[in-house]
C-alpha positions in Angstrom: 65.0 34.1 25.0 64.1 31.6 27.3 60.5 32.5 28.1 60.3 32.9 24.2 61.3 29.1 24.0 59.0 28.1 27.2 55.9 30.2 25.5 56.2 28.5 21.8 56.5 25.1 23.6 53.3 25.6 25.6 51.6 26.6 22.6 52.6 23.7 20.8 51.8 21.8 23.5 48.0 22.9 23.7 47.7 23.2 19.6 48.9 19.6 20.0 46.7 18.6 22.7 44.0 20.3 21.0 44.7 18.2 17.6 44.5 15.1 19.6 40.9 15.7 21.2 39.8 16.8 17.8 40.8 13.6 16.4 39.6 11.6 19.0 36.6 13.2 19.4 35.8 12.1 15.6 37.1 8.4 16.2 33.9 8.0 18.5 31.5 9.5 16.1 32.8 7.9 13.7 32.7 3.9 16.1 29.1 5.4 17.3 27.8 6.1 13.5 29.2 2.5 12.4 27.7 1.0 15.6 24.4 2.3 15.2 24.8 1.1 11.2 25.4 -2.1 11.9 22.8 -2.7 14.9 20.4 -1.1 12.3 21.4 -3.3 9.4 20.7 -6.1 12.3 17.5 -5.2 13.2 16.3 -4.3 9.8 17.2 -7.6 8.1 14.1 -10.0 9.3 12.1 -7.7 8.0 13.8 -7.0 4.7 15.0 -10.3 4.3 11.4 -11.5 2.4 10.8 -8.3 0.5 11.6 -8.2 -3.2 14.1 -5.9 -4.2 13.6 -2.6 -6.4 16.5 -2.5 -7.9 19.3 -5.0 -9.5 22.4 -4.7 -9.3 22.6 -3.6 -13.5 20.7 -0.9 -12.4 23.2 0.1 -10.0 25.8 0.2 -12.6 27.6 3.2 -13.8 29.5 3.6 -17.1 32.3 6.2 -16.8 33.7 7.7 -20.3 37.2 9.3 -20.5 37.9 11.6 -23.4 41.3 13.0 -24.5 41.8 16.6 -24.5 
C-alpha cells in the first residue's frame, strides 16, 4: 500500500510540475506577444500619426438585437 501511495504522489507531482511549465510557458508568449505589440504600436505611430483614418468610430459600431423565445 505504501508504494501505491509513493507512486500516485509522484504522479501528481510530475502532472503538477507539468501544469506549471505549461502555464508558464504561456505567461512568456503571452509578455513576448504584448511586448512586441506594444514596441510595434511604438514604432508605427510617427508614421501613422499624419495619415487620415479609414474608418470612424460609427463605423466601428455594432447594434446587437435580443429576441424572446
Amino acid at each position: 500500500m505504501k508504494s501505491d501511495i509513493q507512486f500516485i504522489k509522484e504522479d501528481l507531482s510530475e502532472i503538477n510540475l507539468s501544469e506549471i511549465k505549461h502555464m508558464l510557458h504561456e505567461l512568456i508568449l503571452h509578455h513576448e506577444a504584448g511586448g512586441m505589440m506594444k514596441l510595434s504600436n511604438r514604432s508605427l505611430h510617427r508614421f501613422l500619426q499624419d495619415e487620415p483614418d479609414i474608418y470612424t468610430l460609427d463605423d466601428a459600431k455594432v447594434v446587437y438585437r435580443c429576441e424572446d423565445y
